[in-house]
C-alpha positions as CSV (number, residue, x, y, z in Angstrom):
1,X,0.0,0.0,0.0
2,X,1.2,3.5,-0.8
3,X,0.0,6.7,0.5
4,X,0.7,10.5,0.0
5,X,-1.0,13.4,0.8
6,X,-1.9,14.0,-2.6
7,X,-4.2,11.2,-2.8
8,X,-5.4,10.9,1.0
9,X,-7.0,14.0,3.0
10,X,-3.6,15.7,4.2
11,X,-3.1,14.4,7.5
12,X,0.2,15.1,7.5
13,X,0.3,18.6,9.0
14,X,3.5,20.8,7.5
15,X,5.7,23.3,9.3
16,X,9.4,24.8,7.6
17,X,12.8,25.8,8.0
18,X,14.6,27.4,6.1
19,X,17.2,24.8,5.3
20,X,17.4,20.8,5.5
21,X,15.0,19.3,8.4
22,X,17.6,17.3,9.9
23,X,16.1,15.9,13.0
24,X,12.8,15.6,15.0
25,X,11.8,14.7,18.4
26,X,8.7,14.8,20.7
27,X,8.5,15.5,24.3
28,X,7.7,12.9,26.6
29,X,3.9,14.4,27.6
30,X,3.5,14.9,23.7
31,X,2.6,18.2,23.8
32,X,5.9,19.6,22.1
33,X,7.8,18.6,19.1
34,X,11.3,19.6,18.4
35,X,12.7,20.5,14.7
36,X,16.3,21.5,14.0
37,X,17.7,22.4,10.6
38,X,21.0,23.6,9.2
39,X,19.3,26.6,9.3
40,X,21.1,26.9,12.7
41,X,17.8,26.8,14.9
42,X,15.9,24.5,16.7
43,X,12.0,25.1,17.0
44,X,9.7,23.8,19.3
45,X,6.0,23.6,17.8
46,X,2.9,23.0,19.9
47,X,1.8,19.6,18.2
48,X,-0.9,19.2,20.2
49,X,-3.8,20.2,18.3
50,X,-2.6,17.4,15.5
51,X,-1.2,21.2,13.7
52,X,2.2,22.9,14.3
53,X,2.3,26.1,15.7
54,X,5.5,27.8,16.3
55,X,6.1,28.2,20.0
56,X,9.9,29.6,20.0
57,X,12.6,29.6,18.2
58,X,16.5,28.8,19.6
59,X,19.9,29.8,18.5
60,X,23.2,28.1,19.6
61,X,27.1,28.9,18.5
62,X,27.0,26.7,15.5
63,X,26.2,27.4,12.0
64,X,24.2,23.9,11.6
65,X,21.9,22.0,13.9
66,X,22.7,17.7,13.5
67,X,20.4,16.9,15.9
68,X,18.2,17.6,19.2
69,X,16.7,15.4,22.1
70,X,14.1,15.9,25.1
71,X,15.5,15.4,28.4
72,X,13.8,12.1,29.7
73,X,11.7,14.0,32.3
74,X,10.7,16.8,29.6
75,X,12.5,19.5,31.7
76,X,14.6,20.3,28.8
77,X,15.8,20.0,25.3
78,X,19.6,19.5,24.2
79,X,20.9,20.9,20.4
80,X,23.5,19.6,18.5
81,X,25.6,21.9,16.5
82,X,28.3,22.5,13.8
83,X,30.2,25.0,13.9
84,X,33.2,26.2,11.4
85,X,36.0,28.4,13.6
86,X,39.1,27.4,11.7
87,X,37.7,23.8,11.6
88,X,34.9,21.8,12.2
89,X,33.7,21.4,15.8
90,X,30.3,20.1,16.9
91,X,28.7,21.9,20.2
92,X,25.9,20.6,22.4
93,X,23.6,22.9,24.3
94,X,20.6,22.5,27.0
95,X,17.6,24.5,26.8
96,X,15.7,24.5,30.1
97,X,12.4,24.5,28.8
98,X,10.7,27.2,31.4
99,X,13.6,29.5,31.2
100,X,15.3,31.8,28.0
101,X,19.0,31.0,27.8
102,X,20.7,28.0,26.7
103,X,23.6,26.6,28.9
104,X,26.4,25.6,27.1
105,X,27.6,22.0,27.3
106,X,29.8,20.6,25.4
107,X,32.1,21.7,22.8
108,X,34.0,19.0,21.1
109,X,36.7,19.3,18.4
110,X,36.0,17.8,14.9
111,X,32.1,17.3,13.9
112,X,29.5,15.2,16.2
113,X,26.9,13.9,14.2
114,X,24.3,12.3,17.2
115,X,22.9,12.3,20.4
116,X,21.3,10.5,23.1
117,X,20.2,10.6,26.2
118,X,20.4,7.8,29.2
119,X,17.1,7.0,30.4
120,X,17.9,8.6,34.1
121,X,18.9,11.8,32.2
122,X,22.6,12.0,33.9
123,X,24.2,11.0,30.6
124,X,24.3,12.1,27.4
125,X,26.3,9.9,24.5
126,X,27.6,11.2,21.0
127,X,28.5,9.8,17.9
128,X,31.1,11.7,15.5
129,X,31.6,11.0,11.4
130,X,34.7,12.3,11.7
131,X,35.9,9.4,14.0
132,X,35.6,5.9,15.4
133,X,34.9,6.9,18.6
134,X,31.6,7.8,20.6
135,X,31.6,10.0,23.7
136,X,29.7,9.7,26.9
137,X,29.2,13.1,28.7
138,X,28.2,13.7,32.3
139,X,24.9,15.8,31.5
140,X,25.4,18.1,34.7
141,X,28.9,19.6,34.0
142,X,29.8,18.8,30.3
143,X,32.7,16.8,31.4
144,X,33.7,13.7,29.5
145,X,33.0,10.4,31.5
146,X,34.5,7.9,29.0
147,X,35.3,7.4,24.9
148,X,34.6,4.4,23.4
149,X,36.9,3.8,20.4
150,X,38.0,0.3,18.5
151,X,35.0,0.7,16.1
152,X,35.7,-0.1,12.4
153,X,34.7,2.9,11.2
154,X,33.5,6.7,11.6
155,X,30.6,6.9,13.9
156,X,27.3,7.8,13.0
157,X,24.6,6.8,15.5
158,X,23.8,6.4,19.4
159,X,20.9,4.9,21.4
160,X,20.6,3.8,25.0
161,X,18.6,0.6,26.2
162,X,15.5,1.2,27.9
163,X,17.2,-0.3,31.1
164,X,20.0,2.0,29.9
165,X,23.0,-0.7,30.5
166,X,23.9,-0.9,27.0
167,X,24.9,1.6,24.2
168,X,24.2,0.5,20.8
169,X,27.1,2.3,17.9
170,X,26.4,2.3,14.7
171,X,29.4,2.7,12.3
172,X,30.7,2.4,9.1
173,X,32.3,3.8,5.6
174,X,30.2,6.0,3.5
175,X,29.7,4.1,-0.3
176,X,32.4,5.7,-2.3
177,X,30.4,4.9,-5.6
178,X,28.1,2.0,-7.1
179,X,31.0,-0.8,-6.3
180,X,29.3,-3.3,-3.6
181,X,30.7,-3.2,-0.5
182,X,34.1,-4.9,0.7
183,X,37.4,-4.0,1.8
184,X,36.5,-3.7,5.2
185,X,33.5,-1.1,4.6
186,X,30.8,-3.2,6.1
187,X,29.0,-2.1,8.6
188,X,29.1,-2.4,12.7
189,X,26.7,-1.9,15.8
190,X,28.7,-2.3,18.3
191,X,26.7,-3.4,22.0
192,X,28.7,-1.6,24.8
193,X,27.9,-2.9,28.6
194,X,27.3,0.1,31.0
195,X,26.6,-2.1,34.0
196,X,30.2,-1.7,35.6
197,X,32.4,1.0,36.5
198,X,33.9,1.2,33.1
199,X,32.1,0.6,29.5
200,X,33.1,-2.8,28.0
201,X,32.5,-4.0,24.7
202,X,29.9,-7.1,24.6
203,X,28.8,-7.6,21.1
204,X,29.5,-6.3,17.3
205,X,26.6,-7.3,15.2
206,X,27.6,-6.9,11.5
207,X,25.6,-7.3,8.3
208,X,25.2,-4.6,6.7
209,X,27.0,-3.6,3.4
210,X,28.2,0.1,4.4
211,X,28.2,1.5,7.0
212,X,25.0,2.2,9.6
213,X,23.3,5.6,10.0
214,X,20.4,5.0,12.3
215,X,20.0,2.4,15.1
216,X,17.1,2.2,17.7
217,X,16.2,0.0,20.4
218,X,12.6,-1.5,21.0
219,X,10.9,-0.2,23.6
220,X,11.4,-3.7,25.3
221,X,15.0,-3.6,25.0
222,X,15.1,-7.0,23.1
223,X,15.2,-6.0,19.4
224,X,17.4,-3.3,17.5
225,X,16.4,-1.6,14.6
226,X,19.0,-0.1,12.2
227,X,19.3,1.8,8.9
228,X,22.1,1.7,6.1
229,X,23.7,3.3,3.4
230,X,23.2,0.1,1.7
231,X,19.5,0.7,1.3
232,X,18.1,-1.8,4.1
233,X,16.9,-1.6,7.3
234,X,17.9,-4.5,9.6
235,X,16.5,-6.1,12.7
236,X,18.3,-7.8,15.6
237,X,17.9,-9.9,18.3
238,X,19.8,-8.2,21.2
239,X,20.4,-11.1,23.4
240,X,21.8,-13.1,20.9
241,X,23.5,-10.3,17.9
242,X,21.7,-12.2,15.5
243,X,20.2,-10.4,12.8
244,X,16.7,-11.5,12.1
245,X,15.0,-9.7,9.7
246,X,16.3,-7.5,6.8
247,X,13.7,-4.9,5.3
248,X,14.0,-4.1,1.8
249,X,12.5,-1.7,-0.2
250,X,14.2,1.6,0.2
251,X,16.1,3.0,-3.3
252,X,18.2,5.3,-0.9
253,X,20.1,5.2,2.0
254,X,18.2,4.6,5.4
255,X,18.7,7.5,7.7
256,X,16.4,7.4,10.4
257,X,14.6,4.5,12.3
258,X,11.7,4.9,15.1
259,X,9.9,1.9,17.1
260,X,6.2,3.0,17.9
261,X,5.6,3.0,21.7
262,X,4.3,0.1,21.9
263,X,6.8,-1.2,19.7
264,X,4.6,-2.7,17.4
265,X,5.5,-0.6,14.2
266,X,9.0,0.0,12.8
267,X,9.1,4.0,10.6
268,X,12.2,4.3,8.2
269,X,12.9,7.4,6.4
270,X,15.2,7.3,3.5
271,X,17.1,9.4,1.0
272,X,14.5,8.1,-1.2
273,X,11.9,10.9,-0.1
274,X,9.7,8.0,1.5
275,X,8.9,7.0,4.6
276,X,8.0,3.4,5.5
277,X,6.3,1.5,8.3
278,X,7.1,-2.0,8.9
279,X,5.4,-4.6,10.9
280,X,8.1,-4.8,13.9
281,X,7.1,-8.8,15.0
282,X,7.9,-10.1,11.3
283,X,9.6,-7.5,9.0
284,X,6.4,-6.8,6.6
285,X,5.9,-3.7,5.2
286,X,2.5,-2.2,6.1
287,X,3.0,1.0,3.8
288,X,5.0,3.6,2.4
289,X,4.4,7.5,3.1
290,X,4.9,9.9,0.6
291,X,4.6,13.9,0.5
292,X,8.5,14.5,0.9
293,X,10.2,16.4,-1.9
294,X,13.4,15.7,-0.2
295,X,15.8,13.1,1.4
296,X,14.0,12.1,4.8
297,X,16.5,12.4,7.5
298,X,14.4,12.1,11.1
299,X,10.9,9.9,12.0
300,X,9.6,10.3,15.7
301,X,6.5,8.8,16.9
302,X,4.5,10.8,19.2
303,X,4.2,9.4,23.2
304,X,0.9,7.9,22.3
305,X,1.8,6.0,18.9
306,X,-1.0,8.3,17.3
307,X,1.2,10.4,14.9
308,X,4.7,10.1,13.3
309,X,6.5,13.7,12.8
310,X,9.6,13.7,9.9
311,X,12.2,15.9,9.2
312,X,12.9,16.4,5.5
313,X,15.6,18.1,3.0
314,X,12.5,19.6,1.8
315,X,13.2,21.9,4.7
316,X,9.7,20.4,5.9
317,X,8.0,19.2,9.0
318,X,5.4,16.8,8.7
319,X,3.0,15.4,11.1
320,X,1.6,12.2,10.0
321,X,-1.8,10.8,11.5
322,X,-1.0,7.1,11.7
323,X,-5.0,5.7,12.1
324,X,-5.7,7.2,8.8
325,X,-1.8,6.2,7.1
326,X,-2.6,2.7,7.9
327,X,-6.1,2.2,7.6
């Protein structure tokens, strides 16, 4: 099944940058959703009504926004920048969300390219493209609690368990051009153990061709969901690294994977312009949204598994309503 708003009443509800969308993210109670673009700015719109409306606009020292994340309590948001001062360097800041100015965090030579937070909050992990590294940050004073290095390539994504006693990396080489993948350019998650008093490496689950943009745990903690630049999305069993599913159907890379809340539904966005929604118990494809004019770089389902907001190249925001998308 394939839908776009062009041939379904528009329930996907559209807001703009003025520059590439490239991420999204709700807050916990719903009521907020956060865009940021290379535009430099994050925006939070009310979302509650099922339409955007701007609520306020926010401005770090960077030139681009990569990415932004809710606090898990909703107190606040965090904004990843680039910024260009003689070289690259990638900046995070926190927003408390009842007060004006942003408090610096973390400035970090070379770019970051994700975030994440630890489900207690106290954390905060990066990933960095222009490494093989990823950084774990101690959320109340910006100081650097431990990097992770050893992975086989640059770093490109970051996502806690729900338990939050593992880290999930996703890494890899960029495709150089149309030759398949080899040469050590395939693809790693590597499955770091918080538990102790140091971060240990438990599992590397490889598969892909490429390297891995997007990785996401269930909301269960039991499966992982990642996206490519080989085109496919992939599903794994956590306890055991095995990969169990692999989702084709995607003619561009797979940036951005999102488990519904009740983890039922997988969302992919691709450089394809399309988004897609998967079956998360057996790998089917339920249906493809389309409305994009761009590469879709960020899905977020809302708290309640009602809607699914994307980020776009477009320079778009859309608010899908999922009842109507899949019925």
């Amino acid at each position: 099944m394939t839908l776009s708003i062009e041939t379904k009443p528009r329930t996907g509800r559209q807001a703009s940058h003025s520059s590439v969308v490239t991420s999204v993210a709700f807050s916990p109670d719903g009521r907020t959703l956060a865009s940021g673009s290379w535009d430099g700015t994050i925006k939070l719109w009310d979302a509650q009504s099922g339409r955007l409306k701007l609520k306020r606009t926010l401005r770090g020292e960077w030139d681009e926004v990569e990415a932004v994340a809710f606090a898990p309590d909703g107190s606040a948001v965090a904004g990843l920048g680039t910024g260009f001062d003689g070289g690259p360097f990638g900046a995070v800041t926190l927003w408390a969300l009842e007060e004006g100015r942003g408090r610096p965090l973390i400035r970090a030579s070379g770019k970051l390219d994700a975030i994440a937070f630890s489900p207690d909050g106290l954390t905060l992990a990066t990933a960095s493209g222009d490494s093989r590294t990823a950084t774990l940050w101690d959320v109340a004073s910006g100081r650097e609690r431990a990097s992770l290095a050893g992975h086989h390539g640059p770093t490109w994504s970051v996502a806690f368990s729900p338990d939050g006693r593992r880290l999930a990396v996703a890494c890899g080489w960029v495709p150089a051009g149309a030759e398949p993948a080899g040469g050590g350019q395939v693809g790693e998650i590597r499955l770091w153990d918080l538990s102790g008093l140091k971060p240990k490496p438990r599992a590397s689950l490889v598969g892909h061709g490429y390297g891995i943009i997007s990785v996401a745990f269930s909301p269960d903690g039991t499966t992982l969901a990642s996206g490519g630049f080989d085109r496919a999305a992939k599903l794994w069993d956590v306890a055991s690294g095995r990969e169990w599913a692999t989702l084709d159907g995607h003619e561009g890379w797979v940036a951005a994977v999102a488990f519904s809340p009740d983890g039922t539904i997988l969302a992919t966005g691709s450089h394809d312009q399309t988004i897609k929604l998967w079956d998360a118990a057996t790998g089917h494809e339920l249906t493809t949204l389309r409305g994009h004019t761009g590469n879709v770089y960020a899905v977020a389902f809302s708290p309640d598994g009602t809607r699914l907001a994307s980020g776009s190249l477009d320079g778009t925001v859309r608010l899908w309503d999922l009842a109507q998308m899949l019925s």
